[in-house]
C-alpha positions as CSV (number, residue, x, y, z in Angstrom):
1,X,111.1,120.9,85.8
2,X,109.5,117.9,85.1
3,X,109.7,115.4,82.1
4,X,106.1,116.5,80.9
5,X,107.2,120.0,80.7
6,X,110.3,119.6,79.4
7,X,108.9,117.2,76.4
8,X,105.9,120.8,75.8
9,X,109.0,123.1,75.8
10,X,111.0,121.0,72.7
11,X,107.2,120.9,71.1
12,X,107.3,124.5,71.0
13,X,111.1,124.8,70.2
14,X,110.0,122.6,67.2
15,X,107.0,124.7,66.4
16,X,108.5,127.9,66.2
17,X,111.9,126.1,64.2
18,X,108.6,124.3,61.8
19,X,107.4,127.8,61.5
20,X,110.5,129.7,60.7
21,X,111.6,127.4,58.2
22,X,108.1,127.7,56.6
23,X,108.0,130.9,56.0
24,X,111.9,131.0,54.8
25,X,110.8,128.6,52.3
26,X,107.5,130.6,51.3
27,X,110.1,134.0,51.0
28,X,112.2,132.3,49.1
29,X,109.4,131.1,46.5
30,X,108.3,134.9,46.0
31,X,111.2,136.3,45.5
32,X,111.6,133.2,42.8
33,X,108.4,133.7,41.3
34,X,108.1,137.6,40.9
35,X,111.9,137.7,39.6
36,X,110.5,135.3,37.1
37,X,107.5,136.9,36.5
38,X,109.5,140.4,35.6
39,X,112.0,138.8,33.1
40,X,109.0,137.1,31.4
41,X,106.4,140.1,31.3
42,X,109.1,143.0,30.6
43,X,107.8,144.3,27.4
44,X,104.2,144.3,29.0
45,X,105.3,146.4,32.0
46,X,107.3,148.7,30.1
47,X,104.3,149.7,27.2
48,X,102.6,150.3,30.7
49,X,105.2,152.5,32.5
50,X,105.5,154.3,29.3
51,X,101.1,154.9,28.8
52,X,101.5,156.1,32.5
53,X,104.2,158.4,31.7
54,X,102.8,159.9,28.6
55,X,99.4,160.2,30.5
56,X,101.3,162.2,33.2
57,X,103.7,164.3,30.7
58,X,107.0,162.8,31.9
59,X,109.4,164.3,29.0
60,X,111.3,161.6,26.8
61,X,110.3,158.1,28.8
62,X,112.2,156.0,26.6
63,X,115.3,157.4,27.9
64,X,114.8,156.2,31.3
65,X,115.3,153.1,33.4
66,X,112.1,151.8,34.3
67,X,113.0,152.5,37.8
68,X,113.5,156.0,36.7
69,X,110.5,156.3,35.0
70,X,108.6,154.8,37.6
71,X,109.9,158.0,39.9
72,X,109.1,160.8,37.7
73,X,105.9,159.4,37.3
74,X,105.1,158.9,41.3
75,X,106.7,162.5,41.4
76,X,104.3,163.9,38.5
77,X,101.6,162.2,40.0
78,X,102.6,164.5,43.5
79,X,103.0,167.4,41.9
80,X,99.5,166.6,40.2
81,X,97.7,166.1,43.3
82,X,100.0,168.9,45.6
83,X,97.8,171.1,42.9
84,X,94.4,170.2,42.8
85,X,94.7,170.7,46.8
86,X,95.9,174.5,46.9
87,X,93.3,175.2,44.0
88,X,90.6,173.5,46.1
C-alpha cells in the first residue's frame, strides 16, 4: 500500500467518523426539540386527542393517559374502517 492510498483511506475514515457524528448531533437536537415542543403545546394536543376521541365515541377520554387515548382511538378508528369493508 502506498502513501497516496493510505492518506484516501484516513480521508474516508474521517468522512464516515464527520458523518456519524453529524447525524448524532442532528438526533440529538430532535429528540431536544420535540420533548420541548410536547411540554410546551400539552394543553393543545390534549383538546385535540380529546375532539378525536369524542368524534370516534371513545367512552370517558378524560380518564385516560393520552397515550391511552391515543390507542382507543387508532383502535376505534380500526374497528370503523374493519366495517365499512365487510358492508362494502
Amino acid at each position: 500500500m502506498s502513501f497516496e492510498e493510505a492518506e484516501n483511506l484516513m480521508s474516508v475514515d474521517v468522512t464516515v467518523l464527520a458523518a456519524l457524528v453529524t447525524l448524532t448531533a442532528l438526533a440529538g437536537a430532535s429528540i431536544y426539540l420535540v420533548a420541548k415542543y410536547r411540554r410546551t403545546h400539552a394543553a393543545e394536543i390534549r383538546e385535540s386527542l380529546i375532539r378525536q376521541a369524542n368524534k370516534h365515541g371513545v367512552v370517558s377520554p378524560e380518564n385516560l393517559t393520552n397515550q391511552e387515548l391515543k390507542a382507543h382511538i387508532h383502535e376505534a378508528k380500526r374497528d370503523r374502517k374493519q366495517g365499512q369493508m365487510k358492508t362494502a
